[in-house]
C-alpha positions in Angstrom: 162.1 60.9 305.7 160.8 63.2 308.9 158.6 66.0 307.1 156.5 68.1 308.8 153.3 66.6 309.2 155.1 63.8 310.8 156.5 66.8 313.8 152.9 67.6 313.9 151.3 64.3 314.6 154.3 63.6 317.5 153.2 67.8 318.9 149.4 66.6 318.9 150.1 63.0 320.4 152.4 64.8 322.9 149.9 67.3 324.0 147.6 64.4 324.9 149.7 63.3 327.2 152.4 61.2 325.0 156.2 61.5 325.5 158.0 64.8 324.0 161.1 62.9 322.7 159.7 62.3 319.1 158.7 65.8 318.9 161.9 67.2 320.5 163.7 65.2 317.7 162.1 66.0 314.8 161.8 70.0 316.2 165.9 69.4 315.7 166.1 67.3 312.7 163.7 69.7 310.2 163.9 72.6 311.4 160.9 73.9 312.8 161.4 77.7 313.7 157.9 78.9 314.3 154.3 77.1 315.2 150.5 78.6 314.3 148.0 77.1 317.0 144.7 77.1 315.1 141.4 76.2 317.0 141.0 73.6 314.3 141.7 72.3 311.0 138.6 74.5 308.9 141.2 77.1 310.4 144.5 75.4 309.0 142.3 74.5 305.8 142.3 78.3 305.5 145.8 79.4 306.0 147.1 77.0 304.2 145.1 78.3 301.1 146.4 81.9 301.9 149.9 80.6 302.1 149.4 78.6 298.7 147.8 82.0 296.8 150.8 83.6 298.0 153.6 81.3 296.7 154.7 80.3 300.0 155.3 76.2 301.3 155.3 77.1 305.1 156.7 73.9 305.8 159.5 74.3 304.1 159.8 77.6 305.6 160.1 76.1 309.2 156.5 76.7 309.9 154.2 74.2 311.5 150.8 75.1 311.5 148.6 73.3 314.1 145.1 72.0 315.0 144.7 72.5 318.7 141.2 70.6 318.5 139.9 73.6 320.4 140.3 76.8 321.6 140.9 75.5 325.7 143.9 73.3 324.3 145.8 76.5 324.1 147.7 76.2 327.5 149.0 73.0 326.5 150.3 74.1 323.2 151.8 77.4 324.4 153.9 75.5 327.6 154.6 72.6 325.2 156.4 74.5 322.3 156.7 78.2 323.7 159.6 79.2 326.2 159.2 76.6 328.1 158.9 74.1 325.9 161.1 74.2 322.4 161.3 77.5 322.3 159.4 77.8 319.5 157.5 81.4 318.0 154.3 81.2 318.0 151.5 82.8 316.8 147.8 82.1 315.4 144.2 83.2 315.5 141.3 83.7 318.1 137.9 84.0 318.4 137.3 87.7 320.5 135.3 85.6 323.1 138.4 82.8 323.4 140.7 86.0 324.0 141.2 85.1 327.6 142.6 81.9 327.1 145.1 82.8 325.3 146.6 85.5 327.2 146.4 83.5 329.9 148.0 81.1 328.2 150.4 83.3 326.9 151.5 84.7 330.0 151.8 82.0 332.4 153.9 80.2 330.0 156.8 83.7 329.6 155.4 83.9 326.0 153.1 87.3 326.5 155.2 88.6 323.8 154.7 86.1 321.2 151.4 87.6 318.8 148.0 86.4 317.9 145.6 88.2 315.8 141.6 87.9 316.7 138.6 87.1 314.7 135.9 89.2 315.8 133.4 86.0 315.7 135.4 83.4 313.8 137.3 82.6 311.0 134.2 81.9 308.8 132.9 85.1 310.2 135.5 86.9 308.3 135.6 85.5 305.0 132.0 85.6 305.0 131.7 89.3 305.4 134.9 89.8 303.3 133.2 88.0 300.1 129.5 89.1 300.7 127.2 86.8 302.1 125.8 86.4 298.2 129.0 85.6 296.9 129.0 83.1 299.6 126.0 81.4 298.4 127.2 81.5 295.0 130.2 79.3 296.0 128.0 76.9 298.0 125.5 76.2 295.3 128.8 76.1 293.1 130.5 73.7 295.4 127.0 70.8 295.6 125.5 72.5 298.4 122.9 73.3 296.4 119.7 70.9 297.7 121.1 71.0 301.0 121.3 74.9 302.0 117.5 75.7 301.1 115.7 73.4 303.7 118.3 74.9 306.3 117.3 78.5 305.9 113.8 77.0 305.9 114.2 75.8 309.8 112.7 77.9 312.5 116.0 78.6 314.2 117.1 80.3 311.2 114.6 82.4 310.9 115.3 86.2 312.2 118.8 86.0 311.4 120.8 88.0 308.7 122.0 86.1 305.8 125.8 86.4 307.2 124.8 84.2 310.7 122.7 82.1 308.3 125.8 81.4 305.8 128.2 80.8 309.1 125.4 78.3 310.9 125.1 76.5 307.7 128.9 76.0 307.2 129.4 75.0 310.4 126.8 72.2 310.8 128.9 69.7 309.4 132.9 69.5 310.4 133.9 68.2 306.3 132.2 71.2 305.4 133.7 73.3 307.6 137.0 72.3 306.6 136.1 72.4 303.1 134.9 75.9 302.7 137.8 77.5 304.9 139.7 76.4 301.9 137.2 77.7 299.4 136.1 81.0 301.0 140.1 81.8 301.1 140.2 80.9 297.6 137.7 83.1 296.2 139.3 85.9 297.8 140.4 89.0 295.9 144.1 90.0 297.0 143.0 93.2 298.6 140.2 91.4 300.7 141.3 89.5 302.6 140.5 89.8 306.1 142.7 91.9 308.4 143.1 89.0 311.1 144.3 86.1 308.7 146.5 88.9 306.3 148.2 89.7 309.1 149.1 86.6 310.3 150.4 85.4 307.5 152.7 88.4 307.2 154.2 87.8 310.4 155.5 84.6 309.4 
């Protein structure tokens, strides 16, 4: 039976340059009322924790939330399922520095009106200044990252930086982990911190 991972495999082979027909037929067949472009899947790791927290199966709402593999991927995305495409809503998060890609994106495709919400930094950016960079290192010694985040703060590049750009270098240094704490940070969140960017995207759905 069609679900909705299935419509977004057929999206993300069809953005590489596949046919649309699978994903035109599935968009029909589910429904699919709404797509999230995420830069990638640390990011979907993350919403789909907030969604779980809050009692919601997005999926079964309609919603397809997607790994773009990158923030330039946007264009794509946007001509492929906005206006133009399926006709899709869209919405989803950006870095502040990938800003211009996505109203450019967003534009040329008649979709200016559709909404994303922006990350000052990134994603992990937020979370790690919502939960406190010591909470933070709580949940990575918690989580096995014990051994390995002590020689890191150790290296010379590290060295100068506040503990909130150490915490986001150290997540980022390896993609499972990444992915991993998007799901984690999210989870450790009290209700009335979550950050402004991710709480409001999730409302709009």
């Amino acid at each position: 039976m069609a679900d909705m991972g299935s419509f977004r495999e057929a999206v993300t082979a069809w953005a590489a340059g596949g046919v649309g027909d699978p994903a035109r037929a599935l968009a029909a067949r589910l429904p699919v009322r709404a797509a999230v472009l995420l830069e990638g899947p640390s990011d979907v790791a993350a919403v789909d924790a907030l969604a779980a927290s809050r009692h919601r199966d997005l999926a079964a709402e309609g919603v397809c939330v997607l790994s773009m593999g990158g923030a330039t991927s946007v264009g794509r995305f946007v001509r492929l399922l906005g206006p133009t495409g399926l006709g899709l809503r869209l919405t989803g998060l950006c870095d502040e520095r990938e800003r211009p890609y996505y109203a450019r994106a967003l534009g040329g495709a008649g979709a200016a009106g559709q909404r994303f919400f922006v990350c000052a930094a990134d994603l992990e950016d937020e979370l790690i200044r919502a939960l406190g960079p010591e909470r933070v290192t709580e949940l990575v010694r918690e989580e096995g990252d014990r051994r390995a985040l002590p020689p890191f703060l150790r290296q010379p590049a590290q060295q100068g930086r506040t503990a909130q750009q150490q915490l986001r270098r150290f997540l980022g240094t390896k993609k499972d982990r990444k992915i991993h704490y998007g799901r984690v940070l999210v989870e450790a969140l009290d209700p009335g911190r979550v950050p402004a960017p991710l709480d409001s995207l999730l409302a709009c759905l």
